[in-house]
C-alpha positions, 0 to 999 in steps of 0.5 A: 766941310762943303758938301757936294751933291752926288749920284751914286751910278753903282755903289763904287761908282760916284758922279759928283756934281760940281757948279755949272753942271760940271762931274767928276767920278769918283770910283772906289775900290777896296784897295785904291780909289781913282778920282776922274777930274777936279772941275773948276776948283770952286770948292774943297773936292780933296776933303770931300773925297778924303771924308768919303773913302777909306783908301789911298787914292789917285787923281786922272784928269781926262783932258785939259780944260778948265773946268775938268782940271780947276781943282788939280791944284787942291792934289799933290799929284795928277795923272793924264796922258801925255799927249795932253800935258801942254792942253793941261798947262794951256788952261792951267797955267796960274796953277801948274807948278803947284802940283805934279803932273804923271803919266798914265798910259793909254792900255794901262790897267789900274788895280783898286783891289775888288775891280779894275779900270783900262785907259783907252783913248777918246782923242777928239775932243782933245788930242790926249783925251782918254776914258775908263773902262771898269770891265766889271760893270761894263761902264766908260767912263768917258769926260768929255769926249762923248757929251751929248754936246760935243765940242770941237775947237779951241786949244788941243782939239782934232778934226771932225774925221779924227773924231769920227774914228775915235766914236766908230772905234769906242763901238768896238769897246768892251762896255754896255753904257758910259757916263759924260762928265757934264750929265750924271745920265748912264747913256746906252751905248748905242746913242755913240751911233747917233753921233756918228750919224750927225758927222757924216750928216753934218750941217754947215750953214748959215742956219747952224753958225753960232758964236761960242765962247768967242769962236765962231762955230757952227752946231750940227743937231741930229735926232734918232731913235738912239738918242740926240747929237750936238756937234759945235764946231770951227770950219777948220776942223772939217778942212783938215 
């Protein structure tokens, strides 16, 4: 049995850290468990789970890159909304007939018996990006959609403004803090303001242009007293 270091944010509610600063949620309730994400799929995360819980359970990607959606290939089924099924089968595609990819629906409840989670949108950093809402505990469970360091390019991703609309739209959400899923940090809610302070001050210049996994980007840092933004970005996602 590997083991996986992991950071119990409430009892029912685990980060655990995969390589490279990479976290899937595990979120266990007393009838069913929800399982957010499968990292790279370095290592056995299905019997891990399976040692840790004493339910049935269900797999949700909360978008499509790799290193959220590399282990969906241990499970014999994972959820994502489908606006981000063709994002998933873009950087899965050694993979993507070993399981069965289902629909979940943004709006959608999910019963674990004691607490409940709600699907929303987080479109930006991918178009079918989506998080979880556990109402109990006031939490977001947001992926990748609002890391302190925010990407936006590649494959699947929207524009700066879509972004933009997306984070002033999560402030409206009924949560108090949110994890991310490269951070095992609970953030305050309040910190979404930093980034939407870093759009609307963006730096585009030669002083903020980068390379990036092989795009050329640009980072715009912004700092206040809600906390640090990093935004990495192509320019064709400001011209839209």
């Amino acid at each position: 049995m590997e083991t996986f270091l992991y950071e119990k944010i409430r009892d029912s509610i685990w980060q655990i850290a995969e390589d490279d600063g990479v976290y899937c949620t595990l979120i266990k309730g007393s009838k069913l468990a929800v399982l957010i994400d499968t990292g790279y799929g370095k290592r056995d995360l299905r019997a891990f789970v399976e040692k840790n819980i004493s339910t049935p359970y269900i797999v949700i990607n909360s978008h499509g890159h790799p290193d959220h959606i590399g282990g969906n290939y241990k499970f014999d089924t994972v959820y994502a909304a489908r606006e981000e099924w063709d994002v998933i089968k873009h950087f899965d595609a050694n993979n993507s007939m070993l399981y069965v990819l289902k629909e979940i629906q943004i709006g959608q409840r999910i019963l674990l018996g004691d607490i409940s989670i709600d699907v929303v949108s987080l479109a930006g950093h991918t178009k079918g990006s989506i998080g979880f809402i556990i109402p109990d505990e006031k939490i977001l469970v947001a992926g990748d959609a609002l890391n302190e360091s925010l990407w936006l390019f590649n494959y699947g991703s929207l524009s700066m403004q879509e972004l933009y609309e997306t984070i002033n739209a999560a402030m409206g959400l009924e949560f108090d803090s949110y994890l991310c899923g490269h951070s095992a940090k609970l953030y305050e809610k309040e910190k979404l303001k930093t980034h939407l302070r870093n759009i609307r001050n963006l730096k585009v210049d030669g002083n903020t242009k980068k390379n990036t996994i092989g795009f050329e980007t640009y980072c715009s840092a912004y700092e206040d007293a809600d906390g640090r933004s990093e935004i990495v970005f192509t320019l064709d996602k400001i011209e839209k």
